[in-house]
C-alpha positions in Angstrom: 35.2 98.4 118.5 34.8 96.7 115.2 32.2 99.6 113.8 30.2 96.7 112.8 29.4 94.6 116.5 27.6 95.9 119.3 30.3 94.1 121.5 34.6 94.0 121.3 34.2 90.2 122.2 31.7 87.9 120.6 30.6 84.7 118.6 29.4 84.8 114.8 27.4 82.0 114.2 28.5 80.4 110.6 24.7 79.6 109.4 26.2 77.1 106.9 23.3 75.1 106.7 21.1 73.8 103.7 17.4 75.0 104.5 15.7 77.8 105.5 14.2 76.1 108.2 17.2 74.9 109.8 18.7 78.6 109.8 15.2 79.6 111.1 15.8 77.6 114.1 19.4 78.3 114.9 18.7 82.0 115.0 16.0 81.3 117.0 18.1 79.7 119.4 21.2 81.7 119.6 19.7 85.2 118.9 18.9 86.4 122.5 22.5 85.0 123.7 24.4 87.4 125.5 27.9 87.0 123.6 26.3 86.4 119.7 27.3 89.7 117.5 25.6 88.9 113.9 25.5 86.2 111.4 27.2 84.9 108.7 25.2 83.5 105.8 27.2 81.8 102.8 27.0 80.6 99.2 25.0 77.5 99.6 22.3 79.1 101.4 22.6 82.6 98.9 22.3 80.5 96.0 19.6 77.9 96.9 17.1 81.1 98.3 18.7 84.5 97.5 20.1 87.0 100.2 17.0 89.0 100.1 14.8 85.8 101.8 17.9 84.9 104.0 17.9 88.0 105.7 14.5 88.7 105.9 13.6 85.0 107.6 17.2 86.6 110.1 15.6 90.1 110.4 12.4 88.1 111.7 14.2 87.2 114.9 16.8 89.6 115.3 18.3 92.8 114.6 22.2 91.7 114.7 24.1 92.5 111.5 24.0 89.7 108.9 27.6 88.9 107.2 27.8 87.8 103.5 30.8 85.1 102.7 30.3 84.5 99.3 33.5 81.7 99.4 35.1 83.5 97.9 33.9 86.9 96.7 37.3 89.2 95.3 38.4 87.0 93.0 36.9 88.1 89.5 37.6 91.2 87.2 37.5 95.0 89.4 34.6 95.5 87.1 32.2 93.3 89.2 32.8 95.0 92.3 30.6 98.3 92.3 27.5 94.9 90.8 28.3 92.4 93.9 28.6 94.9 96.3 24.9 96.7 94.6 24.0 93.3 95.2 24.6 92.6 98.7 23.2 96.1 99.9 20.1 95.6 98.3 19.9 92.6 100.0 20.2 94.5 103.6 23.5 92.6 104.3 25.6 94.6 106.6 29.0 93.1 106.6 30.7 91.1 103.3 33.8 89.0 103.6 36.0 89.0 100.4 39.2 87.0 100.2 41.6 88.7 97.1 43.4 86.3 95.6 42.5 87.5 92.1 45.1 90.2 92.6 45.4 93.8 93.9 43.2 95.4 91.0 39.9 93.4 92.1 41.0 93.7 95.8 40.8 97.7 95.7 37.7 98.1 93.5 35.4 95.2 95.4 36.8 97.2 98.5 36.1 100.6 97.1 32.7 99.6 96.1 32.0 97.7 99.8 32.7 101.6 100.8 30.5 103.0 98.7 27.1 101.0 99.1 27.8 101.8 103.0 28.7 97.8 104.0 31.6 97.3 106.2 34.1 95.0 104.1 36.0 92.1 106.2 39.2 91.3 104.3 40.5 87.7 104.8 43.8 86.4 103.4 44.9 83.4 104.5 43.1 80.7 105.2 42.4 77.9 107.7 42.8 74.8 105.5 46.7 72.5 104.8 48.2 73.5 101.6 47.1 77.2 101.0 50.2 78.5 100.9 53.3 77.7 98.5 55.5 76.3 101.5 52.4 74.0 102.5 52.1 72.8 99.2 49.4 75.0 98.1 49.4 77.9 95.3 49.7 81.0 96.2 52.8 82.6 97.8 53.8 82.8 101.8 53.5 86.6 101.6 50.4 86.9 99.3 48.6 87.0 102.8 50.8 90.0 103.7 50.1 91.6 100.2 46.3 91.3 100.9 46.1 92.8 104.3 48.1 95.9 103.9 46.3 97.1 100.9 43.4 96.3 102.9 44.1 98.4 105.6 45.6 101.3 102.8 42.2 100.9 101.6 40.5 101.7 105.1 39.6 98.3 105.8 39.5 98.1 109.4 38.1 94.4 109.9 40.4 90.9 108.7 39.5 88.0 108.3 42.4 85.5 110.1 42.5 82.0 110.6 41.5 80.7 114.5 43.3 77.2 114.6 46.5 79.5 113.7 47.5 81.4 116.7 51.4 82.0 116.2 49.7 83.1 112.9 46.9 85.4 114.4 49.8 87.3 115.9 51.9 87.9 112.8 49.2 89.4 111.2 48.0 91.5 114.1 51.7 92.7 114.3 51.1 93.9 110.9 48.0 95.3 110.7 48.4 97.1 114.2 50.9 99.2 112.7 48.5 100.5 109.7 45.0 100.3 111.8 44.5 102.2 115.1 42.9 99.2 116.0 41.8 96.4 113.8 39.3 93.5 114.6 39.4 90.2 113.3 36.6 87.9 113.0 38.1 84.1 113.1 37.0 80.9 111.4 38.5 77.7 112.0 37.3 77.3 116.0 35.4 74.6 116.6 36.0 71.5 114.6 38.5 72.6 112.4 40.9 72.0 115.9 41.2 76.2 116.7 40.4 77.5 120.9 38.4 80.9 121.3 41.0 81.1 123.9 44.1 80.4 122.2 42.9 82.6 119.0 41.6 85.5 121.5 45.1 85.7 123.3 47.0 85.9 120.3 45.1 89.1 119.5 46.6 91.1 123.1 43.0 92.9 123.8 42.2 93.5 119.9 38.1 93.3 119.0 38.2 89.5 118.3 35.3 87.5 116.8 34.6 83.6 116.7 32.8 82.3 113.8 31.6 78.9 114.5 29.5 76.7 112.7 29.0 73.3 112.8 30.0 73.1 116.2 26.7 74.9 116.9 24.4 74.1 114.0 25.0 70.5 114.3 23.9 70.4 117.8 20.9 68.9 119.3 20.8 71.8 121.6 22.0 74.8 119.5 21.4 77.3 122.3 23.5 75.1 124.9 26.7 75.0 122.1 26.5 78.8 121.3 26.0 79.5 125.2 29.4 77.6 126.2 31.1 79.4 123.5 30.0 82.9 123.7 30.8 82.1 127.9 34.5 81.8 127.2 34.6 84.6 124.6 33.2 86.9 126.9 36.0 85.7 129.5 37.9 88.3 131.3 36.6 90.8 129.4 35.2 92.7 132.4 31.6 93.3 131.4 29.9 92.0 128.1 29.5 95.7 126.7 32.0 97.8 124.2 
């Protein structure tokens, strides 16, 4: 179990639309789903109505655990980490995803102050997008992701971030991470439109707690509930029953 979802299996909706009324009514629809674990909530939302109103208007439908992605938090000075992470417990967030590229100082005193405000920090490192990585073309180094993760998990971190249209990468990481986590879980963007299977990303995690966040391939929906339902059918595949 994740320590954060009621399930080891399940779909995260990505609520990463523009107006409150729009995230009203996908967390209307998807809430009672058997196979949705919680919520993510991002930056556009948080800075156009504040996390206190975006969970409450969540809270009205649901008790699932809401997940902050600030996009991306973990990337200023280690000073901000014990204010951001105040922040987001105020706000009756549960979960906060933080992606460290602004080195191992910030990583371990955002993760240290996660700890200590009582919110369950998901630590991503690389991500789902071309041209992240130095070999791709991108700016940070192949084995920054590495870096990221294992101090993570020295941390006592047991939930990553990893991207879900990567599978062969999913696997890598697990490989890693299994060795310093009795058993870590991953939560998994990139399913959906950005090309990534539940299936495919699932099976490269060999039975780990694995997590689907999906967003516009449910949000932009005309019928929200009949998206979610389809994928929270084939997350729930073979896992035997739908509890822990």
């Amino acid at each position: 179990m994740s320590g954060l979802f009621h399930l080891r299996r399940g779909v995260i909706p990505a609520c990463d639309v523009r107006d409150l009324r729009t995230l009203r009514t996908l967390v209307m629809a998807t809430c009672d789903l058997e196979g949705i674990v919680g919520y993510k909530i991002g930056a556009l939302l948080g800075l156009t109505y504040g996390l206190p109103q975006l969970v409450e208007a969540i809270k009205e439908y649901t008790a699932l655990p809401v997940i902050y992605d600030h996009q991306k938090a973990g990337t200023d000075i280690p000073e901000m980490g014990e204010h951001f992470a105040a922040v987001c417990a105020d706000a009756g967030v549960k979960g906060v995803i933080i992606f460290p590229q602004a080195g191992p100082a910030t990583e371990a005193a955002f993760i240290d102050a996660l700890f200590a405000e009582r919110l369950v920090p998901l630590v991503g490192g690389e991500m789902t997008h071309p041209r992240y990585l130095t070999t791709q073309g991108g700016f940070l180094s192949d084995d920054a992701p590495d870096a990221m993760y294992t101090l993570a998990a020295e941390r006592g971190v047991t939930h990553f971030i990893v991207p879900g249209n990567k599978p062969a990468v999913i696997t890598r990481y697990h490989h890693l991470l299994a060795q310093l986590v009795t058993e870590p879980a991953y939560s998994m963007p990139g399913i959906g439109r950005q090309g990534g299977a539940i299936r495919a990303a699932f099976d490269a995690l060999e039975g780990a707690p694995a997590y689907a966040i999906i967003g516009a391939s449910i949000y932009e929906q005309d019928d929200m509930a009949a998206a979610a339902r389809r994928f929270c059918a084939e997350a729930l595949q073979d896992t035997g029953s739908s509890g822990p």
